[in-house]
C-alpha positions in Angstrom: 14.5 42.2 -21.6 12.6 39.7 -19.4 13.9 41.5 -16.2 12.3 44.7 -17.2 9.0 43.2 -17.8 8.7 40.8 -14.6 6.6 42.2 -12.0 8.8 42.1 -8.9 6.0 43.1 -6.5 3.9 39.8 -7.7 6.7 37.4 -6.0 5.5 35.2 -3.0 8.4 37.2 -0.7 8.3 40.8 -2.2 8.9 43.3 0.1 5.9 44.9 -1.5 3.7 42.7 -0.1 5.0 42.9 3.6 4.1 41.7 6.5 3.7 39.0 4.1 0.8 37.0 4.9 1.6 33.0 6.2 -0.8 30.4 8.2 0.5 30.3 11.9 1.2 27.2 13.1 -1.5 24.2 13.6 -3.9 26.3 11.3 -5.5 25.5 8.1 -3.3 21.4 9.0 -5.7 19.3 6.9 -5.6 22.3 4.2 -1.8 22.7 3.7 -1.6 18.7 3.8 -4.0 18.3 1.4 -2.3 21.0 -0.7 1.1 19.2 -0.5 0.2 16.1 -1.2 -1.3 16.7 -4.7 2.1 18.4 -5.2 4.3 15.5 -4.1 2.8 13.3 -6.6 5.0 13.7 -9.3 3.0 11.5 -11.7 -0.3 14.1 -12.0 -0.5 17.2 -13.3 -2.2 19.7 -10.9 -3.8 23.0 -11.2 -4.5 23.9 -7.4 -7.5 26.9 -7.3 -7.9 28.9 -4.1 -10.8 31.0 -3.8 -13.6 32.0 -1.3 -14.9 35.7 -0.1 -12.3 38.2 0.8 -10.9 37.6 3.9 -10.6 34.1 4.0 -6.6 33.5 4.3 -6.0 32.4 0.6 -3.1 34.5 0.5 -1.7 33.4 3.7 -2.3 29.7 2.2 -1.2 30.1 -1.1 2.6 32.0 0.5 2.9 29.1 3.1 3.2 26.4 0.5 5.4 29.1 -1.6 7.5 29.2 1.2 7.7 25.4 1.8 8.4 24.6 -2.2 10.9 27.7 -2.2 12.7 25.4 0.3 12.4 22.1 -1.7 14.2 20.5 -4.6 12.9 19.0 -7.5 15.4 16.4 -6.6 18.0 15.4 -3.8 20.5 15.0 -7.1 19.6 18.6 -8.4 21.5 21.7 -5.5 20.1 24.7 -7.5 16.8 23.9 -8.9 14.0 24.3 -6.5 10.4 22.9 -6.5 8.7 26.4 -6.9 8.4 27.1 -10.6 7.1 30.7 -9.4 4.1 32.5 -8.1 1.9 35.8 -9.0 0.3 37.7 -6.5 -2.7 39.5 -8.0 -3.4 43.0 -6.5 -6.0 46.0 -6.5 -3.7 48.7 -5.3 -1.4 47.7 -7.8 -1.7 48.6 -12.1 0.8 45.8 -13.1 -0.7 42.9 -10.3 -4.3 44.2 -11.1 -4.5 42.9 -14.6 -2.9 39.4 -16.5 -0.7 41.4 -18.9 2.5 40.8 -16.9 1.6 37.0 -15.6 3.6 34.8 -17.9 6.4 37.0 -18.4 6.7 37.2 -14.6 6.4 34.0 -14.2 8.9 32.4 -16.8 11.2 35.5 -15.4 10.9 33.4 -12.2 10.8 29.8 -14.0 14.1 30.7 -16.1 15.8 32.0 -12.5 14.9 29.2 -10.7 15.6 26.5 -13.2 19.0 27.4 -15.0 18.5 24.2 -17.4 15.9 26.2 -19.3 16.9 29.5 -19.3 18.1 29.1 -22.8 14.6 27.9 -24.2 13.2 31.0 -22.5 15.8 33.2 -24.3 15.0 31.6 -27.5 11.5 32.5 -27.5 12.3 35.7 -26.7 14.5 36.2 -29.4 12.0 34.6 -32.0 9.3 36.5 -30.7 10.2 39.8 -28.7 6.3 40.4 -29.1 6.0 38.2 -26.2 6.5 40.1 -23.7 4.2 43.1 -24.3 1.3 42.7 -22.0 -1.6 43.7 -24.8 -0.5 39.7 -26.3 -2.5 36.6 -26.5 -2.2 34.9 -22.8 -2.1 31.7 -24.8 1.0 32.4 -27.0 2.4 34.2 -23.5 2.0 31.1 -21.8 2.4 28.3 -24.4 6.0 29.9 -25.6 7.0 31.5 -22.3 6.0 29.2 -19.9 4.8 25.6 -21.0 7.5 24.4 -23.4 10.2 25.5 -21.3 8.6 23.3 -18.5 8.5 20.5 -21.0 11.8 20.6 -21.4 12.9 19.9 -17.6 
């Protein structure tokens, strides 16, 4: 059910979004490096915001470090879980990226695929609440059941 409702054009890599947009080389340095940082410290809790004017390269930012987490793990020990939980792509041209009805379904589609462990707590809240996934539903139930207690749980 989760699979129907992910937005598959909202992932960092989607052919959708092709040619996908990434820093070259030497740019935006003290950016990226500021941006990895605050992710390597595994002992705070970050919310990263991008924004300026239209134009600006937040897209190519925000894919570069997709691209670099895709290629981490959470841990040397762990071979199939990787560092990127997931990512959404807002979009105009698009009626599903345009609008936050499809975020945390997308997203937990993307957290329970790249982190097997938790797949099961996903299901589960599913199954209590197929409700869930309809995009007209609170963001806040979306994200507390979808999203935030299965990270808990890793």
């Amino acid at each position: 059910m989760l699979s129907q409702v992910a937005i598959k054009g909202a992932e960092y890599d989607s052919p959708e979004r092709q040619p996908h947009p990434k820093c070259l080389e030497m740019t935006r340095v003290k950016l990226l490096d500021h941006i990895y940082e605050l992710l390597d410290k595994q002992k705070k809790n970050r919310l990263i915001w991008l924004h300026g004017t239209a134009g600006v390269g937040k897209s190519a930012v925000a894919f570069t470090v997709a691209e670099r987490m895709r290629d981490l793990k959470v841990t040397a020990q762990m071979t199939s879980e990787k560092r990127l939980a997931g990512t959404f792509f807002f979009s105009r041209k698009y009626t599903e990226r345009c609008t936050t009805g499809y975020v945390f379904a997308t997203l937990a589609y993307q957290l329970a695929t790249n982190f097997p462990s938790i797949q099961d707590d996903v299901i589960t809240a599913i199954r209590e609440n197929p409700a869930l996934l309809d995009p007209k539903k609170s963001l806040r139930d979306q994200m507390e059941a979808l999203f935030l207690r299965p990270l808990r749980r890793l």
